[in-house]
Structures are given as structure tokens and as C-alpha cells.
VEXTIMI-181277 format. One record per residue: z, x, y of N, C-alpha, C in turn; residue in three letters; residue number from 0. Coordinates in steps of 0.001 Angstrom, whole numbers. Example, Ala and Ser with C-alpha at 12.3 -4.5 7.8 and 13.67 -1.06 7.14 Angstrom:
<sites>
{nup=7800	neast=13190	nnorth=-5690	caup=7800	caeast=12300	canorth=-4500	cup=7800	ceast=13200	cnorth=-3300	rest=ALA	nr=0}
{nup=7080	neast=12850	nnorth=-2250	caup=7140	caeast=13670	canorth=-1060	cup=7870	ceast=12900	cnorth=30	rest=SER	nr=1}
</sites>
This chain:
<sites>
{nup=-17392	neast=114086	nnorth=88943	caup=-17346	caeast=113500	canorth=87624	cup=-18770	ceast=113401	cnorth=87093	rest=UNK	nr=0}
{nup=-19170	neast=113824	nnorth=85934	caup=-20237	caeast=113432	canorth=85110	cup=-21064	ceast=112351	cnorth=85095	rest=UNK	nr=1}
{nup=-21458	neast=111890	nnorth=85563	caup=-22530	caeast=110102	canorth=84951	cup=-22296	ceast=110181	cnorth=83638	rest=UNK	nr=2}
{nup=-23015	neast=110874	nnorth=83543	caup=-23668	caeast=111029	canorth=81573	cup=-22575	ceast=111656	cnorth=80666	rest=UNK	nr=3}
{nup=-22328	neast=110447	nnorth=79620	caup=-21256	caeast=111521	canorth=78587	cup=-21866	ceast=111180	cnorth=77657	rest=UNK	nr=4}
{nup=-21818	neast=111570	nnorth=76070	caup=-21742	caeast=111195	canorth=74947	cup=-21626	ceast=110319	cnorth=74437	rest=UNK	nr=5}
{nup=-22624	neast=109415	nnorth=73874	caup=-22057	caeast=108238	canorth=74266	cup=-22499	ceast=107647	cnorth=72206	rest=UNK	nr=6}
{nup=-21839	neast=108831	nnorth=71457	caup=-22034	caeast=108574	canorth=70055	cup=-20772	ceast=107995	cnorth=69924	rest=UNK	nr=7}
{nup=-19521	neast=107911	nnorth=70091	caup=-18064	caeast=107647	canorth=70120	cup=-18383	ceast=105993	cnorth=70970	rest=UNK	nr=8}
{nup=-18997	neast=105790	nnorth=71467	caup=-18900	caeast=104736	canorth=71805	cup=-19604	ceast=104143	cnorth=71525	rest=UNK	nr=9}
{nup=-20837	neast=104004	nnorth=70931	caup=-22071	caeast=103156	canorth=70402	cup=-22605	ceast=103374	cnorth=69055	rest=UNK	nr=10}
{nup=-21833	neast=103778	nnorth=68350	caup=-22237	caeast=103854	canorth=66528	cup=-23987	ceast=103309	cnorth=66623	rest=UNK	nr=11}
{nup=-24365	neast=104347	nnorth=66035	caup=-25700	caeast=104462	canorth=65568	cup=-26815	ceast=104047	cnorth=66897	rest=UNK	nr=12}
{nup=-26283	neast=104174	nnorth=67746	caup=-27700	caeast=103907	canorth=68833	cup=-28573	ceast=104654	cnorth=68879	rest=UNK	nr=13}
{nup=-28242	neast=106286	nnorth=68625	caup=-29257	caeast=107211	canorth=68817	cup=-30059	ceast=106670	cnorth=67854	rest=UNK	nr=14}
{nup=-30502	neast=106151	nnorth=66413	caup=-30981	caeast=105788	canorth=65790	cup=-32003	ceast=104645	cnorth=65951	rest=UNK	nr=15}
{nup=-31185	neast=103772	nnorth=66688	caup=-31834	caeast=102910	canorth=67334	cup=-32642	ceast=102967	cnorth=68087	rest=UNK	nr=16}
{nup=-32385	neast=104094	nnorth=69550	caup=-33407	caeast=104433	canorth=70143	cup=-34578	ceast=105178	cnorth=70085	rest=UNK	nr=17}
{nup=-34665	neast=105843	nnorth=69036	caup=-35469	caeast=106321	canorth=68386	cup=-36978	ceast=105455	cnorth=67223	rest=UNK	nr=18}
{nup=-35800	neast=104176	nnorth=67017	caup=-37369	caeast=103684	canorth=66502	cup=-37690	ceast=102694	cnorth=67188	rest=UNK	nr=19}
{nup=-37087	neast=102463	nnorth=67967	caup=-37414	caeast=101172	canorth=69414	cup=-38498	ceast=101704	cnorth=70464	rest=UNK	nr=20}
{nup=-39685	neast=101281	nnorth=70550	caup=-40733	caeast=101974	canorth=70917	cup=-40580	ceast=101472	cnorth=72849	rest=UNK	nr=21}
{nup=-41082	neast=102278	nnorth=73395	caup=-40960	caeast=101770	canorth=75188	cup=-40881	ceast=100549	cnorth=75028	rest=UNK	nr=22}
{nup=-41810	neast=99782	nnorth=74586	caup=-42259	caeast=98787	canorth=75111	cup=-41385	ceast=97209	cnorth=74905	rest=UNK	nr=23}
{nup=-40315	neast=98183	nnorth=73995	caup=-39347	caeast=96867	canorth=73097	cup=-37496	ceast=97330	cnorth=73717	rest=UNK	nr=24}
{nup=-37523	neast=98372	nnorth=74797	caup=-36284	caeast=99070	canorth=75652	cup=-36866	ceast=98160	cnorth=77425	rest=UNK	nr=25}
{nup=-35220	neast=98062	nnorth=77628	caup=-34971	caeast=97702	canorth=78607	cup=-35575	ceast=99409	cnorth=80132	rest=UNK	nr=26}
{nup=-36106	neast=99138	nnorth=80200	caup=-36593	caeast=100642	canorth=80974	cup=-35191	ceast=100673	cnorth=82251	rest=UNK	nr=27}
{nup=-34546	neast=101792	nnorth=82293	caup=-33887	caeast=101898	canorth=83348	cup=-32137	ceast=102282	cnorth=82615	rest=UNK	nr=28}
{nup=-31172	neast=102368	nnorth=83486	caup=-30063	caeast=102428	canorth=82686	cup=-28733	ceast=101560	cnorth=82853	rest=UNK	nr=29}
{nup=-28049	neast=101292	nnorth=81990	caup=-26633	caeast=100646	canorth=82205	cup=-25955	ceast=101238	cnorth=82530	rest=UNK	nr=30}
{nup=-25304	neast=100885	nnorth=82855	caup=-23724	caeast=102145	canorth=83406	cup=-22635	ceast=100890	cnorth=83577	rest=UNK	nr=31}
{nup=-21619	neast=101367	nnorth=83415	caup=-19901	caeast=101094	canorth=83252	cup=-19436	ceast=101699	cnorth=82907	rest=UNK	nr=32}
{nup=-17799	neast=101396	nnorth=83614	caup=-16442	caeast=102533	canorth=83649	cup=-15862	ceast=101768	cnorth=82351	rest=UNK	nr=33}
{nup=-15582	neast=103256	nnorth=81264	caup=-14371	caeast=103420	canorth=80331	cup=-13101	ceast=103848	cnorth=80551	rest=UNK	nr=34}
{nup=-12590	neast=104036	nnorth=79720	caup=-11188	caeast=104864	canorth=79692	cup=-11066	ceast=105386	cnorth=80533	rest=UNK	nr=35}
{nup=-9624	neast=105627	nnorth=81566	caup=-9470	caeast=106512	canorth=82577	cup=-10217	ceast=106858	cnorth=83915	rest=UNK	nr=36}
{nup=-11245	neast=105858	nnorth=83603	caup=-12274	caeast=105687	canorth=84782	cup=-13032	ceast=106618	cnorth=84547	rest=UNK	nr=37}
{nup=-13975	neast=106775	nnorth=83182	caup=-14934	caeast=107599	canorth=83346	cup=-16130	ceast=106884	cnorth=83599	rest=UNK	nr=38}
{nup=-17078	neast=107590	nnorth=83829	caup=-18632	caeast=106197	canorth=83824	cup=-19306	ceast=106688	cnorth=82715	rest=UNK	nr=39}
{nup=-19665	neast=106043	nnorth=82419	caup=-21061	caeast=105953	canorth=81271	cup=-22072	ceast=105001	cnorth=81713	rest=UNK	nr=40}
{nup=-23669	neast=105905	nnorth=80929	caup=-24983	caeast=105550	canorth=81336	cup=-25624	ceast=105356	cnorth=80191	rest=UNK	nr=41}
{nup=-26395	neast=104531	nnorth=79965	caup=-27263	caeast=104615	canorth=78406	cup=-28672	ceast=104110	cnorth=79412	rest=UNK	nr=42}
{nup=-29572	neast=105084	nnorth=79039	caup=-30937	caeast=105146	canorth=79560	cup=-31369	ceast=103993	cnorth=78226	rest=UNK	nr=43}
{nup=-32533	neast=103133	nnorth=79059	caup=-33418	caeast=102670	canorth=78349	cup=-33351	ceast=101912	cnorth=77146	rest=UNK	nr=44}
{nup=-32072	neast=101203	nnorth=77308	caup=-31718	caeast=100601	canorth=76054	cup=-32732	ceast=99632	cnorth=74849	rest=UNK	nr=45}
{nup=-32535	neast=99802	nnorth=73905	caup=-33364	caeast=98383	canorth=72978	cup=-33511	ceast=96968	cnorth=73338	rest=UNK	nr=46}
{nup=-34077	neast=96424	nnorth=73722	caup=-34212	caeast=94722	canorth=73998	cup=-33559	ceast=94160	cnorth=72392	rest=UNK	nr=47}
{nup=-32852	neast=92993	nnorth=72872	caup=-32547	caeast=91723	canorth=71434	cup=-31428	ceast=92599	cnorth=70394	rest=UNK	nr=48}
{nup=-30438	neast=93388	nnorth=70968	caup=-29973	caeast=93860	canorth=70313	cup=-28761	ceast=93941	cnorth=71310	rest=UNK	nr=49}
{nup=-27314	neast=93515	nnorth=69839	caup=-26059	caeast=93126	canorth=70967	cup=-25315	ceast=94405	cnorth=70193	rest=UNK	nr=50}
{nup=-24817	neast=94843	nnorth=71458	caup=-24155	caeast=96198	canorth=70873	cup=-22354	ceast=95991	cnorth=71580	rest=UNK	nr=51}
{nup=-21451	neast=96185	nnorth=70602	caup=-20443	caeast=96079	canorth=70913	cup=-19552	ceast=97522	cnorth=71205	rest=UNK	nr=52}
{nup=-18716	neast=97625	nnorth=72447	caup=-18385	caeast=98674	canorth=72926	cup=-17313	ceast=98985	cnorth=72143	rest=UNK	nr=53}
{nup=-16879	neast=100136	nnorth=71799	caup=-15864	caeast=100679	canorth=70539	cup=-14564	ceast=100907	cnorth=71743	rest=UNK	nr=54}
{nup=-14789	neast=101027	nnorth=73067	caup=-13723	caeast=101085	canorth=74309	cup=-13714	ceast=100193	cnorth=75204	rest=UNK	nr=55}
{nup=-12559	neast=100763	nnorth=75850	caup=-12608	caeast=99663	canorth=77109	cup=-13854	ceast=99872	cnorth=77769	rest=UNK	nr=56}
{nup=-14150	neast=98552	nnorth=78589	caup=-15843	caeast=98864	canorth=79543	cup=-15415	ceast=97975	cnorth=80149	rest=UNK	nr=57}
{nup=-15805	neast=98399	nnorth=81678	caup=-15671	caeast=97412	canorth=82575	cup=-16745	ceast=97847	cnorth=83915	rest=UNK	nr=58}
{nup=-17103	neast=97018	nnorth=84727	caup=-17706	caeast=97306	canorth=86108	cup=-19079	ceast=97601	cnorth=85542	rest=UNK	nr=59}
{nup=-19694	neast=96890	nnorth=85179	caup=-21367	caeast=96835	canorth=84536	cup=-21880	ceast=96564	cnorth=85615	rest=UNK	nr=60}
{nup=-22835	neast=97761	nnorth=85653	caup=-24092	caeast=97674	canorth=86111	cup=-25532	ceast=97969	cnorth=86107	rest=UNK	nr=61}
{nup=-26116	neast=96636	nnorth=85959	caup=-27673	caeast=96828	canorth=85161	cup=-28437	ceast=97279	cnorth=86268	rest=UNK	nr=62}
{nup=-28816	neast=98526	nnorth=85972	caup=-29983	caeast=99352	canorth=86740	cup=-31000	ceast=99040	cnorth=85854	rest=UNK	nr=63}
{nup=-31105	neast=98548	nnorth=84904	caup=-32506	caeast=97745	canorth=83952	cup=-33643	ceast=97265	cnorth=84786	rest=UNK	nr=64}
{nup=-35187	neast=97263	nnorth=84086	caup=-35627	caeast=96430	canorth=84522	cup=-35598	ceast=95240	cnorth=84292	rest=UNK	nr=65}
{nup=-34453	neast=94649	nnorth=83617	caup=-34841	caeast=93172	canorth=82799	cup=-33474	ceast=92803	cnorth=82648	rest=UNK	nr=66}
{nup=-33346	neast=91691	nnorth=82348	caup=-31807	caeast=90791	canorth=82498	cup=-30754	ceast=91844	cnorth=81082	rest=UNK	nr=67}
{nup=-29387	neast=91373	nnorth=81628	caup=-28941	caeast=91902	canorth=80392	cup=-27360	ceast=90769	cnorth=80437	rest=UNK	nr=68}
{nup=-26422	neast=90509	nnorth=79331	caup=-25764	caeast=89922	canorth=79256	cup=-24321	ceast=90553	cnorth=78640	rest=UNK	nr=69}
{nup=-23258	neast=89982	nnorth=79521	caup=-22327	caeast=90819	canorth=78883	cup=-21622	ceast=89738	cnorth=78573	rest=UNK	nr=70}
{nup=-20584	neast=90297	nnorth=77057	caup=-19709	caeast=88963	canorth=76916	cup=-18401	ceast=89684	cnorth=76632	rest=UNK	nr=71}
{nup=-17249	neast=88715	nnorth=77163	caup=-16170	caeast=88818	canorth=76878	cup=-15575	ceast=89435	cnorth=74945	rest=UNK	nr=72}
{nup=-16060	neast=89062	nnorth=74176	caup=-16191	caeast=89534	canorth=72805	cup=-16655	ceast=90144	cnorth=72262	rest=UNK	nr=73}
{nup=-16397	neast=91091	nnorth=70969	caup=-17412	caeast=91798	canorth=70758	cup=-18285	ceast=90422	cnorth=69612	rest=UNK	nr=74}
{nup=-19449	neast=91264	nnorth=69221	caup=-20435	caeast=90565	canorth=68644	cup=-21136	ceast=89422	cnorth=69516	rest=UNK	nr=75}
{nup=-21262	neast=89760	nnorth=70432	caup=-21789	caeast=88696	canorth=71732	cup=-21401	ceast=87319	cnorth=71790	rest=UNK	nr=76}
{nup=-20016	neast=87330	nnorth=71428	caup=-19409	caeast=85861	canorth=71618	cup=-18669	ceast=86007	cnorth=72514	rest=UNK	nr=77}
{nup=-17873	neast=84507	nnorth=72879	caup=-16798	caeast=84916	canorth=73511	cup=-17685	ceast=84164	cnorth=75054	rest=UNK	nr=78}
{nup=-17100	neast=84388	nnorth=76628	caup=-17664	caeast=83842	canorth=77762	cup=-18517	ceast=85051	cnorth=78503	rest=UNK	nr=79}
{nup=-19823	neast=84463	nnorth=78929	caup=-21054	caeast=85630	canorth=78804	cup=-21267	ceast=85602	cnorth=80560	rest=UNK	nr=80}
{nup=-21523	neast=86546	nnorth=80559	caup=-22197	caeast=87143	canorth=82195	cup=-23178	ceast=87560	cnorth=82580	rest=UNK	nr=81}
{nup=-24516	neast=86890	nnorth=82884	caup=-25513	caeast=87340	canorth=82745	cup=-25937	ceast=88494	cnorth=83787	rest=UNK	nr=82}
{nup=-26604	neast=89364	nnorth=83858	caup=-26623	caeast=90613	canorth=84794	cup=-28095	ceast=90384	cnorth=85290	rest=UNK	nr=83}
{nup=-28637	neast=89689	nnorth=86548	caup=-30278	caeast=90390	canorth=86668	cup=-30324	ceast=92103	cnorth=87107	rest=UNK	nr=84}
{nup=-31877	neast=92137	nnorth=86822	caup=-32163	caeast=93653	canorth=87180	cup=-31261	ceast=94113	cnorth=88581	rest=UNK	nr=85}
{nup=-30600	neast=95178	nnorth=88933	caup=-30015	caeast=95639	canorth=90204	cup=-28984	ceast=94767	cnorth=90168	rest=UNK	nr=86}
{nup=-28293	neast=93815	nnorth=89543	caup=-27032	caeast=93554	canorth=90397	cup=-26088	ceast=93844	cnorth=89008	rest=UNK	nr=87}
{nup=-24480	neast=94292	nnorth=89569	caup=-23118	caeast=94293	canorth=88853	cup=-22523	ceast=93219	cnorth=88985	rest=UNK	nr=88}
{nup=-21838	neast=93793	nnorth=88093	caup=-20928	caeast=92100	canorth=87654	cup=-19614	ceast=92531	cnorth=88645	rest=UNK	nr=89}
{nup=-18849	neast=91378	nnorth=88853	caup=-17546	caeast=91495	canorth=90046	cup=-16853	ceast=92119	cnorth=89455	rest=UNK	nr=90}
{nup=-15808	neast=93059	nnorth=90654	caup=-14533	caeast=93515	canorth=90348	cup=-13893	ceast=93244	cnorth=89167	rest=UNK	nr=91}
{nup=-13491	neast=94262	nnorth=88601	caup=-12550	caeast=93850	canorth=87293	cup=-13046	ceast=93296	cnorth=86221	rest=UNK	nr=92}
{nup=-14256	neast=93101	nnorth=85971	caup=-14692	caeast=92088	canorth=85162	cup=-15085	ceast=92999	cnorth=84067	rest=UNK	nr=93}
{nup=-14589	neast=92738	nnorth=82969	caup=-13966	caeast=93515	canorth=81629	cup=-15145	ceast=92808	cnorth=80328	rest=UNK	nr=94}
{nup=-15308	neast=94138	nnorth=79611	caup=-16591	caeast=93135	canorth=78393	cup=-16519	ceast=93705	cnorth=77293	rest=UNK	nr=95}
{nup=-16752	neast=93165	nnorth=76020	caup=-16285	caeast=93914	canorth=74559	cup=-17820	ceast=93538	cnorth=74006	rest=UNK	nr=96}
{nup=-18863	neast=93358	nnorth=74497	caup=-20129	caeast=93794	canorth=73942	cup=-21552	ceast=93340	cnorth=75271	rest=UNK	nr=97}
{nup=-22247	neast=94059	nnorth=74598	caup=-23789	caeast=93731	canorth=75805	cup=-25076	ceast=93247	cnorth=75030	rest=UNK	nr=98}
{nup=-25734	neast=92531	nnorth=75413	caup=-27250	caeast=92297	canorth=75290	cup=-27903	ceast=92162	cnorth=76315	rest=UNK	nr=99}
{nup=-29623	neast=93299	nnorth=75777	caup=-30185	caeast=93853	canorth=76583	cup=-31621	ceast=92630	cnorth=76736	rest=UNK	nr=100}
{nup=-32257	neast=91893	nnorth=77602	caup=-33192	caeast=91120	canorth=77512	cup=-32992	ceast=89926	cnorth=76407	rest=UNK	nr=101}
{nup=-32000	neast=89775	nnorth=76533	caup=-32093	caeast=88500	canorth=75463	cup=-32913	ceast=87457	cnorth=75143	rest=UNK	nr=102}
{nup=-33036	neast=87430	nnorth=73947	caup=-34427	caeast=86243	canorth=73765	cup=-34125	ceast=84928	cnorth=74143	rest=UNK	nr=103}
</sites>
């Protein structure tokens, strides 16, 4: 199976984002969690302070980041939150409808 898919269908306008988000303001490293059908997805190097809500199912997060990241049950980062340090996943089954990367 792939790591890496496309990940425009699932993150409206990030490429955009990552593009004017300079190193130094990205989480260095990558996220990964299983979508649909059990595929995985990876987003290298995400933006810090920015809550991005998943357009699919996502589940089994894991922050390969260098820096904390937070997942919440809701999209728009509400809802009951899970904080991720650098290197560890969140438990079995544990299901999320948006992320923030280094939260302020």
C-alpha cells in the first residue's frame, strides 16, 4: 500500500498553505492516519496554529512531528481534544474530525 496519497480531496487548500508557511512556522516531520478503507495518509511538515478539518473519515493518528499536535473529536477544533506529543499515537480506534499542529 502507498504511504503517500493525494491529499487535495482531503485538505482543501493546504497546498496553498504550505507554500506560504515558511520552515520555521511548519511542524517539521509528518502526520499520518488511516482513511477510508484503511488507506494511510501522510502530510509532511505541516503549518503550526492552524486547525485543519478532515473532509473523511481519519482515524489512528500519528504525530511523527517535531512538536505537539492536537486532535479533536469535531471538526473546527471543537468537540473532546487529544493531545499528541512528538513520536507518540493516539489509542486504538480513536476517531477525529479535525487537527492542530503546535498549538498556541
Amino acid at each position: 500500500m502507498r504511504l503517500r496519497r493525494p491529499l487535495a480531496a482531503v485538505l482543501g487548500g493546504l497546498a496553498l498553505a504550505l507554500t506560504t508557511a515558511g520552515s520555521a512556522l511548519a511542524a517539521d516531520g509528518t502526520f499520518l492516519w488511516i482513511g477510508p478503507q484503511g488507506k494511510a495518509y501522510a502530510l509532511d511538515s505541516p503549518p503550526d496554529h492552524q486547525c485543519f478539518d478532515m473532509a473523511q473519515e481519519a482515524r489512528a493518528a500519528r504525530n511523527a512531528t517535531k512538536k505537539p499536535l492536537v486532535i479533536y473529536s469535531r471538526k473546527k477544533c471543537k468537540g473532546s481534544a487529544l493531545r499528541l506529543a512528538p513520536g507518540h499515537s493516539a489509542p486504538d480506534g480513536t476517531r477525529f474530525a479535525s487537527v492542530i499542529f503546535n498549538r498556541r
